[in-house]
ROKE-774073 format. One line per 8 residues: number of its first residue (from 1); their letters; for each residue x, y, z negated of C-alpha. Coordinates in steps of 0.001 Angstrom, whole numbers, plus 500000, padded with zeros to 6 digits. Each point is the difference from the previous one (the first is absolute). Example, Ala and Ser with C-alpha at 12.3 -4.5 7.8 and 13.67 -1.06 7.14 Angstrom:
ROKE-774073
1	AS	512300/495500/492200 ~ 501370/503440/500660;
END
This chain:
ROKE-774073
1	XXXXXXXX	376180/965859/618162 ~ 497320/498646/501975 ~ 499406/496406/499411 ~ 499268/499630/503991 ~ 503957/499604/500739 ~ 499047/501011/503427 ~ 498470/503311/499680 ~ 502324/503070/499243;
9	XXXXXXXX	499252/502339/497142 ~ 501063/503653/499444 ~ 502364/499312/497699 ~ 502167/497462/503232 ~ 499551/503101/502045 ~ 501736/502291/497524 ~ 503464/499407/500425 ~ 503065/497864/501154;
17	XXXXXXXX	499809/497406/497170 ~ 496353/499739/500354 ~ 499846/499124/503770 ~ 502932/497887/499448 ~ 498106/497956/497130 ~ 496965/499641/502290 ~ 502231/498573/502588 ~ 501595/497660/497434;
25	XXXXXXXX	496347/498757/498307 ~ 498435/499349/503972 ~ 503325/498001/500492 ~ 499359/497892/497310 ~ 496041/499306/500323 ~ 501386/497715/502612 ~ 501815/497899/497807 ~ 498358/496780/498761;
33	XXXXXXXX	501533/498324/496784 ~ 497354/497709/498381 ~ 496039/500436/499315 ~ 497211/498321/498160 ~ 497724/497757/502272 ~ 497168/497567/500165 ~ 500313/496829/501259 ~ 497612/499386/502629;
41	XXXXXXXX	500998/496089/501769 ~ 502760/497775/498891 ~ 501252/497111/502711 ~ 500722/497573/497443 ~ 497737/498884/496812 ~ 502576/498290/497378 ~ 500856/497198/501860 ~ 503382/498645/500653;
49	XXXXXXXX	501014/502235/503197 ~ 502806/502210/501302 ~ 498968/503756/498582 ~ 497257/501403/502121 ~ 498795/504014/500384 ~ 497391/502160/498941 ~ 497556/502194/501193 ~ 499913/503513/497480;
57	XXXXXXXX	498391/502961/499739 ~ 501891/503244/498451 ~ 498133/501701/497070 ~ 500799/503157/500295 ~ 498478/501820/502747 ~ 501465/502110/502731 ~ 499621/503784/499622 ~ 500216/502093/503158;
65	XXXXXXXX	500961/503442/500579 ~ 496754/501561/498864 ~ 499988/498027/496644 ~ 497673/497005/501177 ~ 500342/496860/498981 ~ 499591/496832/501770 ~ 500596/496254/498951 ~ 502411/498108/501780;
73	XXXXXXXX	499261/497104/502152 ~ 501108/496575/499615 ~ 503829/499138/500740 ~ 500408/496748/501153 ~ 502317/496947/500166 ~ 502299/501104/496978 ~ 502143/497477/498656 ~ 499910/499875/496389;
81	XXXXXXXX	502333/499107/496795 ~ 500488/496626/498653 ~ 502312/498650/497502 ~ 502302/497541/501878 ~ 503322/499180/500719 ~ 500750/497595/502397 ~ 497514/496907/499601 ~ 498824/500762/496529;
89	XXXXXXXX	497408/502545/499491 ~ 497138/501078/497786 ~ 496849/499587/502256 ~ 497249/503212/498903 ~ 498740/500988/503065 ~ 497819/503591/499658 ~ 496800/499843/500184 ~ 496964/502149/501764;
97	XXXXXXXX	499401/503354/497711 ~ 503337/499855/498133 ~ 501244/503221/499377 ~ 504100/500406/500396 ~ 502566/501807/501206 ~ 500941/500089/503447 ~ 504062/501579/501260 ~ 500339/501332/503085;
105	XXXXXXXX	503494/499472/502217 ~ 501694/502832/501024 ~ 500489/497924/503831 ~ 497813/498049/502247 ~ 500077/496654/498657 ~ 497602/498032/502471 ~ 503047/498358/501779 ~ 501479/498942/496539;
113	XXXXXXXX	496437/498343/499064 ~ 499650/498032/503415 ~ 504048/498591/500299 ~ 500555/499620/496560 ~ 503429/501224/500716 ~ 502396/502980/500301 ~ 497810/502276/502633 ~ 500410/503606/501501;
121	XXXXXXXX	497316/501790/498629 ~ 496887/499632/502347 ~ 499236/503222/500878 ~ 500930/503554/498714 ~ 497335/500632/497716 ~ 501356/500818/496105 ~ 498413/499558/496795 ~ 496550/498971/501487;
129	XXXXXXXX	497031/498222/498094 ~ 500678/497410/502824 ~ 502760/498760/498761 ~ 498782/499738/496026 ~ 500929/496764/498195 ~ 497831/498980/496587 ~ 501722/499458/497202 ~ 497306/499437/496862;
137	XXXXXXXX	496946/500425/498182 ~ 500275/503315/498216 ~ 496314/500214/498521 ~ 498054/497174/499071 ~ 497981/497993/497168 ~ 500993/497757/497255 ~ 500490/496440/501644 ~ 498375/497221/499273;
145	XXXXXXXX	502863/497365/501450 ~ 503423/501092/499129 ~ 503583/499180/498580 ~ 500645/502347/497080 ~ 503077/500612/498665 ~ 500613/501417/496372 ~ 502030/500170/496737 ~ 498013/496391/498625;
153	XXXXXXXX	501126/498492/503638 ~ 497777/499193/503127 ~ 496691/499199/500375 ~ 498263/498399/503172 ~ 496733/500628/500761 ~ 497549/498895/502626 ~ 495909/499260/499902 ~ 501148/497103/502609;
161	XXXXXXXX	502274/497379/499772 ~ 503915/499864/499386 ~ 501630/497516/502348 ~ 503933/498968/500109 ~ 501927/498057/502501 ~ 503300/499261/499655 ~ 502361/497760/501164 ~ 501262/499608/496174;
169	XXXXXXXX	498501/501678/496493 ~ 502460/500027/497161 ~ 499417/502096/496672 ~ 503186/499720/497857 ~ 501928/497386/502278 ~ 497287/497629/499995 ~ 497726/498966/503174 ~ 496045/500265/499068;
177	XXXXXXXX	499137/499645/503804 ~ 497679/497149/500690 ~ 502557/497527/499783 ~ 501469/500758/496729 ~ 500076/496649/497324 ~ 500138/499961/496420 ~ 501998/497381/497858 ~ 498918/498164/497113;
185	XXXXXXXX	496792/498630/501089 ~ 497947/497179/501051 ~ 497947/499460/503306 ~ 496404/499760/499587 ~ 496524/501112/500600 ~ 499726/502101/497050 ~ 500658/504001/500272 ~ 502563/502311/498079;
193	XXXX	498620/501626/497600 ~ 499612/504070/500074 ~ 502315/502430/500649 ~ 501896/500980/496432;
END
């Protein structure tokens, strides 16, 4: 088989099942289900926002009838995944050059992305790159700030700083926020000793 789905070969030519097959595999070279892609422009940077889009870049290139290929051009405004529910959420925003995976819906989804509602479908088109959604990083190296979990528990890791706020801290029923006391002692200038 020719690996240009568009061009016939002899063999397509030869007989019922083969023109029916190349009718079948140009059918589904329209169908979109998910790709890898670059991240070329994020809308948000990490902060504390509602989930923004991206701006991507499929990776594998077009081929036309005569076996050319092509790169893609950038798709834009695609909203992408985050891990939230509600209020709470896991803020990791992509960033410029990741690598991922992108899905593509099998409807126009533009009306969907500006009402955040229940929409008709905004215009006919099916399974177009227009109406992709990113969903991760796919390909990528080792991190140097991450939360790893394991078999000997979970490790936290960051070159930066590590900072909490919370309304309350407790660890085993007992509040060690800022305003936690400790019997048995007498006020004075002198310091605790270190940590045992």
């Amino acid at each position: 088989m020719d690996s240009a789905i568009g061009n016939r070969t002899p063999s397509d030519n030869a007989s019922d099942i083969g023109r029916m097959g190349f009718i079948i595999r140009s059918a589904l070279s329209g169908v979109r289900t998910s790709m890898p892609v670059r991240v070329m422009a994020v809308t948000n940077n990490g902060g504390v926002s509602a989930i923004g889009s991206v701006d991507v870049q499929p990776l594998v290139s077009a081929v036309d009838g005569s076996g050319q290929t092509w790169p893609h051009g950038t798709i834009y405004n695609v909203p992408y995944l985050r891990v939230q529910g509600g209020a709470n959420a896991v803020i990791l925003d992509p960033q410029v050059g990741d690598i991922g995976i992108a899905t593509v819906c099998d409807r126009d989804i533009s009306m969907v992305k500006n009402a955040k509602t229940v929409s008709a479908p905004g215009s006919t088109r099916k399974h177009d790159m227009s109406d992709m959604v990113y969903l991760m990083t796919i390909i990528g190296a080792a991190p140097t700030q991450y939360v790893q979990f394991n078999a000997s528990g979970i490790s936290i890791v960051t070159p930066g700083a590590i900072t909490l706020t919370s309304a309350a801290l407790t660890h085993n029923g007992k509040n060690i926020g800022a305003t936690h006391e400790h019997s048995g002692v007498q006020t004075g200038g002198g310091n605790t000793g270190a940590p045992v």
